[in-house]
C-alpha positions as a printed Julia matrix, in Angstrom:
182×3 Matrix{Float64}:
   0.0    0.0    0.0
   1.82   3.2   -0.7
   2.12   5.84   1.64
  -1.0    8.33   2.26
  -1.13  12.28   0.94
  -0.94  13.72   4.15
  -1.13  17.23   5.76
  -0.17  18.73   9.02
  -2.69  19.95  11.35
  -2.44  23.77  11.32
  -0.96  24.64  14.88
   0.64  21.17  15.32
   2.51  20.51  12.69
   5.54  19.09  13.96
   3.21  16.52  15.92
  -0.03  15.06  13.69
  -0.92  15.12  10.41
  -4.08  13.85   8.22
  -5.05  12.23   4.97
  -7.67  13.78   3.29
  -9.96  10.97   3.68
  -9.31  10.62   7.32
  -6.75   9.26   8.5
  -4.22  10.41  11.97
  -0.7   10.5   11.94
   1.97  10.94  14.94
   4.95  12.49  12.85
   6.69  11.86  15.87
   5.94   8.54  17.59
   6.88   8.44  20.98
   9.78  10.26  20.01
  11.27   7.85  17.63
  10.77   9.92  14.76
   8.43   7.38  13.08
   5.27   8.17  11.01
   2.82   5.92  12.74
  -1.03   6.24  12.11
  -3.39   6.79  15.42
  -5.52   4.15  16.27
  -9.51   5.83  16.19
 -12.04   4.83  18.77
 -16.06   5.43  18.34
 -17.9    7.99  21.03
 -21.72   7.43  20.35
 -23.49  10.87  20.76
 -27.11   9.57  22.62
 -28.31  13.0   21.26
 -28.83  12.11  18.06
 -30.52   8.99  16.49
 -28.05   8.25  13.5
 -26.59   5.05  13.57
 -22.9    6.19  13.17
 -20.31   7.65  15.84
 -17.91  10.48  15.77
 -14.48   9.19  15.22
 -11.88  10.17  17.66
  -8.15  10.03  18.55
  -5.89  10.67  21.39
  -3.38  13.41  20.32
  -1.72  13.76  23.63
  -0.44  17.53  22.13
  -3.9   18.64  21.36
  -5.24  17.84  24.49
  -4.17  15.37  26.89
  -7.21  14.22  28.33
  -9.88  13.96  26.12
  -9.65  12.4   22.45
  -9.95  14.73  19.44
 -12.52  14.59  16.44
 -10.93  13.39  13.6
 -13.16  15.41  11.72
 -12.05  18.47  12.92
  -8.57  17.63  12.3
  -9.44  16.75   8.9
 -11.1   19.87   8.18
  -8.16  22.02   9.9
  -5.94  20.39   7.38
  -7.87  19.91   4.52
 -11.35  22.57   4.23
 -10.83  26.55   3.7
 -12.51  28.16   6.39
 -12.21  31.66   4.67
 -14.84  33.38   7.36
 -13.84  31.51  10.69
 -16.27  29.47  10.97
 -15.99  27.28  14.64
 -18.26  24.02  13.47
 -17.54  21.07  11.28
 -20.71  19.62   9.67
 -21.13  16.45   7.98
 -22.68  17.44   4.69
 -24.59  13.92   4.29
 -24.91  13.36   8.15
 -22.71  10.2    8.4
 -20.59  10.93  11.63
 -18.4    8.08  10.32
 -18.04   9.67   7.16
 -14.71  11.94   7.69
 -13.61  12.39   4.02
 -12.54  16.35   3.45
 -15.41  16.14   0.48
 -18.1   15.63   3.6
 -17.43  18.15   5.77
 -17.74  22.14   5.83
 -17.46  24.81   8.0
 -20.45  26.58   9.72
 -22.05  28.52  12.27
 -24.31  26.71  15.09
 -27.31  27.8   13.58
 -26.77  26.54  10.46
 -25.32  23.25  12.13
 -28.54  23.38  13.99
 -31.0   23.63  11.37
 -28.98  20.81   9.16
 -29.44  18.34  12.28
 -33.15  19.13  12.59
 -33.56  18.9    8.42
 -32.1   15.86   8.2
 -33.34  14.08  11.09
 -30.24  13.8   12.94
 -31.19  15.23  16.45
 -33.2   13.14  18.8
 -35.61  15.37  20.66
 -37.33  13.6   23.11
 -40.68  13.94  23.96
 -43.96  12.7   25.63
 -42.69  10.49  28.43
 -39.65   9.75  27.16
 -38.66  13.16  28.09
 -36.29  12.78  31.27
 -39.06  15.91  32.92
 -42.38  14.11  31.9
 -44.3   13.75  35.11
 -47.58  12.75  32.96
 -47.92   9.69  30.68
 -49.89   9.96  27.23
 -52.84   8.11  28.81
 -53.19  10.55  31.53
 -53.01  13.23  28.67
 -55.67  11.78  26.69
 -58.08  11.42  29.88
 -57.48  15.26  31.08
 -58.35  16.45  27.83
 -61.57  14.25  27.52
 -62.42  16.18  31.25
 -61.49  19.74  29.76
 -64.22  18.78  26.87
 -66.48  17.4   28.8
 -66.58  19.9   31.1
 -65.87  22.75  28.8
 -65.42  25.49  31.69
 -62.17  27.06  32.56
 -61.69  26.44  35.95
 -61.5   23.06  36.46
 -57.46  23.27  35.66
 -56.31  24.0   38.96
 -58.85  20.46  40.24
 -56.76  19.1   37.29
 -53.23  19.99  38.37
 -53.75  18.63  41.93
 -55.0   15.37  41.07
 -52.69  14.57  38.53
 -49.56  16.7   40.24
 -48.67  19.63  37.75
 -49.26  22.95  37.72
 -52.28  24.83  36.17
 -50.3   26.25  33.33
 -49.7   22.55  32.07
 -53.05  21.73  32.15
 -53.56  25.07  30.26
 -50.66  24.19  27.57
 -52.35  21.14  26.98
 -55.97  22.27  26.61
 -54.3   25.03  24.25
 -51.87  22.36  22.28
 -48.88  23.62  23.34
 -47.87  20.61  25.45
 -48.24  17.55  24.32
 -49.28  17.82  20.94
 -48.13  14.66  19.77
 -50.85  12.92  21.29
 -54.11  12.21  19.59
């Protein structure tokens, strides 16, 4: 196999560099002066549902403690970043993906509104939120009793049986709570 195109990392350069398609190098190993390529390890983010992991490494120069995204590194190396952008996004959402083709610079809004476009973020809801004192059953029979009822003050008789406040049984007799639920 020949040898990899490789770059250093801008602000280490006499201790990592990176292929274009992702792979770490120690320019230095353990101070032998070998070229030796960094083993990666997978850290599953359990905020998002995709089925990949962000790649890291342990570049004892860049920080000591905690591994580094290899696809920062690549992008350091390998993506102009002509207006300072600080995030690296995976254009087609596969964390695993860390060629310099997939990834581009951005602002957290934009990597925001690419997570929520493509489905990557994981917002939990309902009661699998880690908050939810109320299941979906107990949602469905409040709002039968604010029909049936049909008066306004009943909420706060609500909110002490089922132990919320009034303003959640008003978010959910307005739809802002809960929503999801038929």
């Amino acid at each position: 196999m020949s040898d990899p195109i490789v770059r250093p990392v801008p602000g280490f350069e006499p201790f990592y560099a990176v292929s274009e398609d992702g792979r770490v190098f120690s320019l230095n190993y353990r101070r032998t002066g070998k070229m030796v390529e960094l083993a990666q390890a997978s850290l599953h983010d359990l905020r998002r549902t995709s089925e990949t992991f962000y790649r890291r490494v342990k570049a004892y120069h860049i920080n000591p403690k905690t591994p580094t995204p290899v696809h920062r590194l690549v992008a350091l190396a390998w993506v102009p970043n002509p207006f300072g952008l600080p995030q690296v996004n995976h254009i087609d959402g596969d964390k695993g993906n860390n060629h310099a083709s997939n990834l581009e610079w951005v602002d957290n809004s934009r990597n925001q509104k690419h997570a929520h476009k493509h489905g990557l973020h994981a917002y939990p809801k309902g009661e699998d939120h880690h908050m939810a004192i109320l299941t979906e059953d107990q949602v469905r029979e409040i709002r039968a009793e604010l029909q049936a009822d049909g008066s306004r003050g009943q909420g706060l008789a609500l909110a002490h049986r089922y132990g919320v406040s009034a303003s959640c049984i008003s978010d959910i007799r307005r739809g802002r709570a809960w929503g999801h639920v038929a």
